[in-house]
C-alpha positions as CSV (number, residue, x, y, z in Angstrom):
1,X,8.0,15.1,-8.9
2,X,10.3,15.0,-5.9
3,X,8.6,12.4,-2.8
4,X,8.8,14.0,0.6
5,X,10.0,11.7,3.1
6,X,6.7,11.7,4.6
7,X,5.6,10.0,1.1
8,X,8.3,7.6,0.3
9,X,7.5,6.2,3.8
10,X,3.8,5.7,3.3
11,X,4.9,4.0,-0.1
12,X,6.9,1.5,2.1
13,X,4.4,1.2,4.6
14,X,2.1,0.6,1.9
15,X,4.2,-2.1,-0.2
16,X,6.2,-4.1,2.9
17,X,4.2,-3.3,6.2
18,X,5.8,-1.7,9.2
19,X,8.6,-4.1,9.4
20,X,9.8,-2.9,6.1
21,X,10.5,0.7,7.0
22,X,13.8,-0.7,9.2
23,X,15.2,-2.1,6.1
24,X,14.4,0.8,3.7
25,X,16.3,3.1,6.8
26,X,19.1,0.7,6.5
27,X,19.5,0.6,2.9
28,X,19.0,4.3,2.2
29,X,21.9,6.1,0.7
30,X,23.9,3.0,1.5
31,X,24.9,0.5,-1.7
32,X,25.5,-3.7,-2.0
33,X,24.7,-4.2,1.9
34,X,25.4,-7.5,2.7
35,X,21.9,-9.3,3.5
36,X,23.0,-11.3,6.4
37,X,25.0,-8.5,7.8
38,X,21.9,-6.7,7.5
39,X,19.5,-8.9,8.9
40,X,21.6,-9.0,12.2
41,X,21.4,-5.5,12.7
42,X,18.2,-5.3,12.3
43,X,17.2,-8.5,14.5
44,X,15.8,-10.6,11.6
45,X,15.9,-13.7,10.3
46,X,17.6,-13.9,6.7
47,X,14.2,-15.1,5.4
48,X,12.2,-12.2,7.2
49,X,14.6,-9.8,5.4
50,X,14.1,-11.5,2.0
51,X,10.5,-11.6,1.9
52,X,10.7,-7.7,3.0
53,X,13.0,-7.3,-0.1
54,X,11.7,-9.4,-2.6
55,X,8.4,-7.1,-1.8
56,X,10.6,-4.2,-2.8
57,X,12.1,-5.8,-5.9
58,X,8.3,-6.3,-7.5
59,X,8.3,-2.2,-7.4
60,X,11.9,-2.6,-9.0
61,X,12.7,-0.5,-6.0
62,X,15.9,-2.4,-5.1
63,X,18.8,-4.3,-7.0
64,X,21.0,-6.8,-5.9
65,X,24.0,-8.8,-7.0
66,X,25.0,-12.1,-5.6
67,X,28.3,-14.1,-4.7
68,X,29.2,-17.4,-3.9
69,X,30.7,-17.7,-0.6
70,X,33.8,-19.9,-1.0
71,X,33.6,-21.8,2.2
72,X,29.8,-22.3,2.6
73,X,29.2,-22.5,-1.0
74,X,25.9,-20.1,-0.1
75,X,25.2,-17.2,-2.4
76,X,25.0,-13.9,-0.9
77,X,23.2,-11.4,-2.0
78,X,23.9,-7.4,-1.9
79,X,21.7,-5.3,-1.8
80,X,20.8,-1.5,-3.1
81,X,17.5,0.4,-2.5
82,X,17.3,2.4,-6.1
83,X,16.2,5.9,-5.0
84,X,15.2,7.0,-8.5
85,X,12.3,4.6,-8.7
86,X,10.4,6.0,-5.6
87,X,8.8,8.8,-7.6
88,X,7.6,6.4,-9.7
89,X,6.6,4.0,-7.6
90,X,4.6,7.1,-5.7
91,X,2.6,7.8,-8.8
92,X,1.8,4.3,-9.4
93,X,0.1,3.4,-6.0
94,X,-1.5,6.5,-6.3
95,X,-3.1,5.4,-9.0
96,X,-4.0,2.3,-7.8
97,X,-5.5,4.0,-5.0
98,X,-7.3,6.2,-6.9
99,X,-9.0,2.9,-9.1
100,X,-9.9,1.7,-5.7
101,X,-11.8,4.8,-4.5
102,X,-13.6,4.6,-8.1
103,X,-14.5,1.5,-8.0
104,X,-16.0,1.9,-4.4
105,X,-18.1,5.3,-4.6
106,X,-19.3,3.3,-7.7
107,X,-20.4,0.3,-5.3
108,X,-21.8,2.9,-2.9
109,X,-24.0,5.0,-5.0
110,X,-25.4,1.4,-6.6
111,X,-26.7,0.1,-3.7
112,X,-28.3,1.0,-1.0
113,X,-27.0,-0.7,2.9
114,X,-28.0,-2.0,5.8
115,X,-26.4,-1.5,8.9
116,X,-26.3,-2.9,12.4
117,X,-27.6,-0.3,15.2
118,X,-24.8,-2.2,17.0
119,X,-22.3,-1.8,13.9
120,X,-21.7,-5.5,13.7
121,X,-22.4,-5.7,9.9
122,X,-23.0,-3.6,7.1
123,X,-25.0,-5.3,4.2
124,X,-26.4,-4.6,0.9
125,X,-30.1,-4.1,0.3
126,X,-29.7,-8.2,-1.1
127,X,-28.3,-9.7,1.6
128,X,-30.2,-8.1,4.4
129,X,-33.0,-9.5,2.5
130,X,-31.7,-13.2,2.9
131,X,-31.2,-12.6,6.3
132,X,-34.3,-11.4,7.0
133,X,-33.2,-8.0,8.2
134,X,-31.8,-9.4,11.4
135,X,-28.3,-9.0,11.6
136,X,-26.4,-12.5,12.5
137,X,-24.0,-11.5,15.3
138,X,-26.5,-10.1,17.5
139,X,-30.0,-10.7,16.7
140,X,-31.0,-6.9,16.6
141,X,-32.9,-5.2,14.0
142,X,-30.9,-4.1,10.3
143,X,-31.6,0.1,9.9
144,X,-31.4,1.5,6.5
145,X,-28.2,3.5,6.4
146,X,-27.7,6.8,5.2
147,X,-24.2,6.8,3.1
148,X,-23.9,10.5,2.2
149,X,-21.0,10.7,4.6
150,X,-19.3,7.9,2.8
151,X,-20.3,9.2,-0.6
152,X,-18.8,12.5,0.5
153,X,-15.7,11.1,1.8
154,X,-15.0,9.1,-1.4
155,X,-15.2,12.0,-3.7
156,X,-13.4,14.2,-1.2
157,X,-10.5,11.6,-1.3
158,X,-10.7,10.7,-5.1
159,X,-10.6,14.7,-5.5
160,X,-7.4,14.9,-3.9
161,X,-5.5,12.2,-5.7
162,X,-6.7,13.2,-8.7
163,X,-5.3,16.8,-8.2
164,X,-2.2,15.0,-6.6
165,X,-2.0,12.6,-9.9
166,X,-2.1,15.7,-11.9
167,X,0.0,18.1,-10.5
168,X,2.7,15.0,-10.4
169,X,2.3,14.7,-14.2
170,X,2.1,18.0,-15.2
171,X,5.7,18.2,-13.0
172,X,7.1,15.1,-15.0
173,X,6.1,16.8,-18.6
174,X,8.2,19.9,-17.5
175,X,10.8,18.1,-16.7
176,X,10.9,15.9,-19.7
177,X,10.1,19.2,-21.6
């Protein structure tokens, strides 16, 4: 599988938040960038840019190596943004994803909810009961809700990543074929 661009950014989005994109633009296609050079360019503090990268590193999606400054006596570290590991990485919060949306249109079709006619809560069939059908935040009457757009929605979205999922893997057996 080869990630569009539009994909690989979502996965970044997705792993480090929108202040990670910066440093993924800065590291692309670029190898051992100095950290601290790094973090002035990009208007960060050292320990804003680590966190950002050590959130890349638990996807294995960068490497670093480190030297000892011989005046300060501080390490510094280099750092590479391994391209390779983005098509993996894809595929794995894909899947993730996917376990999610499971999981959920399991919880949906289980239970039935209760929902604010001002949309300040949405309960289950349980805790409606405790509260007596009167939703906390502003005293109005809880109305049964009818979830077969959510159920609809789930499926809809599980449908696609499972035909993403599987066209990915049918691409990775070719190429390992």
């Amino acid at each position: 599988m080869k990630t569009t661009q539009k994909q690989l950014e979502d996965m970044i989005l997705a792993i480090g938040g929108e202040e990670a994109l910066p440093v993924y633009k800065a590291l692309h296609g670029k190898e051992n960038v100095n950290e601290f050079l790094l973090a002035a360019k990009l208007k960060m503090t050292i320990n804003q840019l680590r966190n950002t990268l050590y959130k890349f590193d638990a996807y294995n999606l960068v490497s670093s190596t480190r030297k000892k400054d011989r005046k300060k006596g501080w390490y510094i570290y280099f750092w590479t943004f391994n391209e390779g590991r983005a098509d993996e990485v894809v595929l794995r919060l894909k899947r993730e994803k996917l376990e999610l949306l499971r999981k959920q249109l399991e919880r949906e079709e289980s239970h039935q909810f209760y929902l604010c006619p001002s949309k300040d809560i949405r309960t289950t069939l349980e805790n409606a009961m405790e509260m007596e059908f009167i939703c906390p935040e502003c005293g109005q009457l809880l109305a049964l809700e009818d979830n077969g757009r959510n159920l609809n929605r789930i499926k809809k979205d599980i449908w696609t990543l499972e035909k993403e999922i599987g066209d990915t893997s049918a691409e990775a057996e070719e190429v390992a074929a």
